[in-house]
N, CA, C and O atoms as CSV, one atom per row, in Angstrom:
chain,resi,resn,atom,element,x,y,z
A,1,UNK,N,N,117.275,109.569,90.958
A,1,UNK,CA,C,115.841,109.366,91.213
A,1,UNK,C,C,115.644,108.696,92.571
A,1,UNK,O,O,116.433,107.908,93.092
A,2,UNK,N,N,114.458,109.128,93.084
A,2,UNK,CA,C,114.337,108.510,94.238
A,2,UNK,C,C,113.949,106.848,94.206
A,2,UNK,O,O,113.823,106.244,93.141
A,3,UNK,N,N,113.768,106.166,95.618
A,3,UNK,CA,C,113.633,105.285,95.346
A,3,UNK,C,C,111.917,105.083,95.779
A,3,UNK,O,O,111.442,105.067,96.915
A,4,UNK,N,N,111.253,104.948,94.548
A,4,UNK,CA,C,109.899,104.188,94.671
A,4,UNK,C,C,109.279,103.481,95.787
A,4,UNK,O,O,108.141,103.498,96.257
A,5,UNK,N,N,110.488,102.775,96.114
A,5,UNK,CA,C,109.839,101.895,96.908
A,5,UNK,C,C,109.573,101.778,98.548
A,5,UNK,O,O,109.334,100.775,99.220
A,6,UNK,N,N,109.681,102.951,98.880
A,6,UNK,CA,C,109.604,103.622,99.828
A,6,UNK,C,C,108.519,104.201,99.924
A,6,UNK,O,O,107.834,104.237,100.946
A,7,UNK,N,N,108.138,104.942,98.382
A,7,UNK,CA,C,106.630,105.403,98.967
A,7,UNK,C,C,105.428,104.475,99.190
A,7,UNK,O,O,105.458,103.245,99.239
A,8,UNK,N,N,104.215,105.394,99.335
A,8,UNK,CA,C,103.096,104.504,100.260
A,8,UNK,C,C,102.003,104.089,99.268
A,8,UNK,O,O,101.516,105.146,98.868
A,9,UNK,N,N,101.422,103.119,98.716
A,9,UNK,CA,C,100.417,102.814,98.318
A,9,UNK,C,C,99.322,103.843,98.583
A,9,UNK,O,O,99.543,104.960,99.051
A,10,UNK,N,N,97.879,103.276,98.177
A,10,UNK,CA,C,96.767,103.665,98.884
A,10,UNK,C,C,96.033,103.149,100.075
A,10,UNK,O,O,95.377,103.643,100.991
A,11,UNK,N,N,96.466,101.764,99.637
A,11,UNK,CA,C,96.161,100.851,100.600
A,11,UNK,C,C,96.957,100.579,101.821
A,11,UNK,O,O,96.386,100.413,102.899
A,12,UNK,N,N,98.228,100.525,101.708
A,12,UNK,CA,C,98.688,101.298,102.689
A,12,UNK,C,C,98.442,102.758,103.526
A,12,UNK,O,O,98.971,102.960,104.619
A,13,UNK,N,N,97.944,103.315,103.145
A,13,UNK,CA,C,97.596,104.699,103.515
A,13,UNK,C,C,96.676,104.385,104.272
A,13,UNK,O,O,96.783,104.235,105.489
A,14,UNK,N,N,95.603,104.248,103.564
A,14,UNK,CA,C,94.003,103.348,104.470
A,14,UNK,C,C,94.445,102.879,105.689
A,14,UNK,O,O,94.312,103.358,106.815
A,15,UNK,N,N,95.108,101.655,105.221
A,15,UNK,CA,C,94.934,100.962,106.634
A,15,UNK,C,C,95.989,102.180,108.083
A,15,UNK,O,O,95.444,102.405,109.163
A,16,UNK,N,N,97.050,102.614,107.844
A,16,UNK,CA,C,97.299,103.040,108.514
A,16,UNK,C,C,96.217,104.642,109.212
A,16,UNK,O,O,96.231,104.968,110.398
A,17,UNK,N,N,95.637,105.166,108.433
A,17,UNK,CA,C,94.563,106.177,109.101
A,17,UNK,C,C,93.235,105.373,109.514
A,17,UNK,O,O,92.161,105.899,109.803
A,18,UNK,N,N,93.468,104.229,109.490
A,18,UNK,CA,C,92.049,103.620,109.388
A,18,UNK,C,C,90.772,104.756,108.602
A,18,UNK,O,O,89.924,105.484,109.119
A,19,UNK,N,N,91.071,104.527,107.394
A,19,UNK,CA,C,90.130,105.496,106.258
A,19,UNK,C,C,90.004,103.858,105.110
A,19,UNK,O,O,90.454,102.713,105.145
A,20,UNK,N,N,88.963,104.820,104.049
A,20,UNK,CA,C,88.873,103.635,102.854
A,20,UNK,C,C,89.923,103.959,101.643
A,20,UNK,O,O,90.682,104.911,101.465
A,21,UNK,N,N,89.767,103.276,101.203
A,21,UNK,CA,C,91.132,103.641,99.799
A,21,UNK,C,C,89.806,104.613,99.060
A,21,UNK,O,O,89.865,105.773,98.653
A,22,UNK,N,N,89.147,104.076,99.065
A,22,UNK,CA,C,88.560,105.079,98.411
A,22,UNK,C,C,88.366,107.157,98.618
A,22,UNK,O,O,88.260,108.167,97.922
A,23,UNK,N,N,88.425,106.757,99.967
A,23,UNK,CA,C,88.420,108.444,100.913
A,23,UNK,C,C,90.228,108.754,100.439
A,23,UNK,O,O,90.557,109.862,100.017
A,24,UNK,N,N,91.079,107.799,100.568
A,24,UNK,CA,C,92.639,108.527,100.658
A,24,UNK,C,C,92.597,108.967,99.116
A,24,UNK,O,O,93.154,110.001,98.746
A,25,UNK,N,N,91.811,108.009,98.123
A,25,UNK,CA,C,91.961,108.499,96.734
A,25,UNK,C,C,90.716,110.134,96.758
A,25,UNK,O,O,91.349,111.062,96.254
A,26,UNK,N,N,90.345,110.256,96.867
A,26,UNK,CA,C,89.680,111.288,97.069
A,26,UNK,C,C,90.428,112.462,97.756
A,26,UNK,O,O,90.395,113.653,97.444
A,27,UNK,N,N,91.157,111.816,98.835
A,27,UNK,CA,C,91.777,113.222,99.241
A,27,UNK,C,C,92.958,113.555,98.318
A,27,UNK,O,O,93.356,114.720,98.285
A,28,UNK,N,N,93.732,112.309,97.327
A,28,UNK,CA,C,93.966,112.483,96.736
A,28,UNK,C,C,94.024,113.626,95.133
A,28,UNK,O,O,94.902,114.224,94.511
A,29,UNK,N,N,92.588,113.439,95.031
A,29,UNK,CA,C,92.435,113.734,93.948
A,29,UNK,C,C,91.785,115.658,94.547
A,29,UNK,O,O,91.634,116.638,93.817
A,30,UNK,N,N,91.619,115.584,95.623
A,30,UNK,CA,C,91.222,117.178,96.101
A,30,UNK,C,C,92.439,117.751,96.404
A,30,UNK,O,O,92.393,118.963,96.613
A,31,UNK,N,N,94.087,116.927,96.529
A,31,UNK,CA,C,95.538,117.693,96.780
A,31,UNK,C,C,95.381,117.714,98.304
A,31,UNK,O,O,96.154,117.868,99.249
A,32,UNK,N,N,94.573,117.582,98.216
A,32,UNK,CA,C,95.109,117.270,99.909
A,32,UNK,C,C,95.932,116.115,100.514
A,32,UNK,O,O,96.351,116.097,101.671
A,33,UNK,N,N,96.109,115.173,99.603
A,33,UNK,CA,C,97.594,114.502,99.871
A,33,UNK,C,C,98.094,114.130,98.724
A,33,UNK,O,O,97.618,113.519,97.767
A,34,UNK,N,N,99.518,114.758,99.036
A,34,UNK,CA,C,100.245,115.149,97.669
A,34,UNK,C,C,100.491,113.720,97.065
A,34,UNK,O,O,100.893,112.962,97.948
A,35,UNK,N,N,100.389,113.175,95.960
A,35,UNK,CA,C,100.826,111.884,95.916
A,35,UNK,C,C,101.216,112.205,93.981
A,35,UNK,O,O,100.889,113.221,93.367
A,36,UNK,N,N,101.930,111.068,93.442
A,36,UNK,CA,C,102.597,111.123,92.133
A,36,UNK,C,C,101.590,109.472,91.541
A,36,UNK,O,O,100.844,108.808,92.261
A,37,UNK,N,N,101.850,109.265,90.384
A,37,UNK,CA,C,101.086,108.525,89.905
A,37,UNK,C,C,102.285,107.142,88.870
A,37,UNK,O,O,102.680,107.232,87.708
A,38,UNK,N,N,102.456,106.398,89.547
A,38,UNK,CA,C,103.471,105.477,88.855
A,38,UNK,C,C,102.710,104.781,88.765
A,38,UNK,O,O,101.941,104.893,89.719
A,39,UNK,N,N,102.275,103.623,87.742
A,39,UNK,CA,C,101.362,103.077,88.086
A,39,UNK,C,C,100.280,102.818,88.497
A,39,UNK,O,O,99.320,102.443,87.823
A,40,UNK,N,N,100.329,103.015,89.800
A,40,UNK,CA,C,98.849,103.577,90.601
A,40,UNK,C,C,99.687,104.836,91.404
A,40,UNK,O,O,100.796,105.326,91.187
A,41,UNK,N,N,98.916,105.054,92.163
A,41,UNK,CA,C,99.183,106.327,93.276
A,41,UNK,C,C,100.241,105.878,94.111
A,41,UNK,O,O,100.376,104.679,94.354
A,42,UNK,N,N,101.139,106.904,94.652
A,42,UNK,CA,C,102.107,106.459,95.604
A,42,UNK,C,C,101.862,107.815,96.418
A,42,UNK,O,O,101.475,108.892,95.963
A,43,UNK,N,N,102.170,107.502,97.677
A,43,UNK,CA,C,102.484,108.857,98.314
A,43,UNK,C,C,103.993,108.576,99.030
A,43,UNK,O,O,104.333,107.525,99.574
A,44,UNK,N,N,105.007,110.114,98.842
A,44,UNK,CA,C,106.027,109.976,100.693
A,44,UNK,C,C,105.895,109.887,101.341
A,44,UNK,O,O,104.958,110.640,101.606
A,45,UNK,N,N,106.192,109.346,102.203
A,45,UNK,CA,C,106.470,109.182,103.812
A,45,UNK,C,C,105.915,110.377,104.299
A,45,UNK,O,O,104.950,110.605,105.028
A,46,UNK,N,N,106.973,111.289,103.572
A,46,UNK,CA,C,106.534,112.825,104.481
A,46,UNK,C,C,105.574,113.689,103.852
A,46,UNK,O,O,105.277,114.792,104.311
A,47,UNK,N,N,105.135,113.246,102.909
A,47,UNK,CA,C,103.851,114.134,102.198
A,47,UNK,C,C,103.006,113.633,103.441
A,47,UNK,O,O,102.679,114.519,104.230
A,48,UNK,N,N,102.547,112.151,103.769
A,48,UNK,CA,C,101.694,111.694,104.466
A,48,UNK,C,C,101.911,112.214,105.796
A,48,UNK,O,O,100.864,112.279,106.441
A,49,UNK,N,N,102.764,112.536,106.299
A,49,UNK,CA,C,103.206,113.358,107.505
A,49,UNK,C,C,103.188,114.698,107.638
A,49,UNK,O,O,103.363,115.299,108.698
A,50,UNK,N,N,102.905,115.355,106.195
A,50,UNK,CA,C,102.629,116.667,106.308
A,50,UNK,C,C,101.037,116.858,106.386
A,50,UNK,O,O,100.568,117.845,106.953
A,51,UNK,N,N,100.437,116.137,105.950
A,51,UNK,CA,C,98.715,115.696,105.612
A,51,UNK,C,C,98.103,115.742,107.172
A,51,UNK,O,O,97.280,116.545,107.611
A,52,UNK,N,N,98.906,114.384,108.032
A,52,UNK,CA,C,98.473,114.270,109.221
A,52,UNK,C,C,98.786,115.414,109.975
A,52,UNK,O,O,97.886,115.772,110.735
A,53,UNK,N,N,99.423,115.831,109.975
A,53,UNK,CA,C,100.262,117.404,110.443
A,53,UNK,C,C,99.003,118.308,110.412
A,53,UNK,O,O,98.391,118.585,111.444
A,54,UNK,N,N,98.656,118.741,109.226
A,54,UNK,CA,C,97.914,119.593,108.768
A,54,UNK,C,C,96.189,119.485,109.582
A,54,UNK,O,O,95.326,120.289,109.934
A,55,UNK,N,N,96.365,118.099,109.588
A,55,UNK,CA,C,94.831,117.857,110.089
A,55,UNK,C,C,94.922,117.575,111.615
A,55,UNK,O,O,94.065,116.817,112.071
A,56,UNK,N,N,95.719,118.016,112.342
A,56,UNK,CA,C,96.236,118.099,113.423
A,56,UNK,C,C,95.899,119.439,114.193
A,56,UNK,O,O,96.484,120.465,113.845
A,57,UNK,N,N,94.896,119.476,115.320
A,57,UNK,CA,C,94.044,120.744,116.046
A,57,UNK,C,C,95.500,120.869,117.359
A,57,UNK,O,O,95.443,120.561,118.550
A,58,UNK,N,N,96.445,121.311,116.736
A,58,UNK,CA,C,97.659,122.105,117.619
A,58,UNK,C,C,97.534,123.689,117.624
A,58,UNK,O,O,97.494,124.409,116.626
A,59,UNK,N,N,97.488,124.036,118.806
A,59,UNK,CA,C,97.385,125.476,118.806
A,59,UNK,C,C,98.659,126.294,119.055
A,59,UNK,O,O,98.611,127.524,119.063
């Protein structure tokens, strides 16, 4: 199993996009960032890096 504790809160998430926990739980809950539910929400490292990726205007 992986290790937990590596992944990202919500609140962590927030502060790093400067967003509200409330908007990351929302994008949450639309799959737009993949996250698992231990407790509360966690996201990967690289889910959150595929998210920012995605919302990224690269041509």
């Amino acid at each position: 199993m992986e290790d937990v504790k590596k992944y990202l809160t919500v609140k962590e998430i927030a502060q790093r996009l400067d967003f509200t926990e409330e908007w990351v739980r929302d994008l949450i809950a639309k799959k737009e960032i993949k996250a698992i539910r231990i407790g509360r929400w966690r996201v990967k490292p690289e889910d959150l890096e595929d998210f920012i990726k995605s919302r990224m205007n690269i041509k």
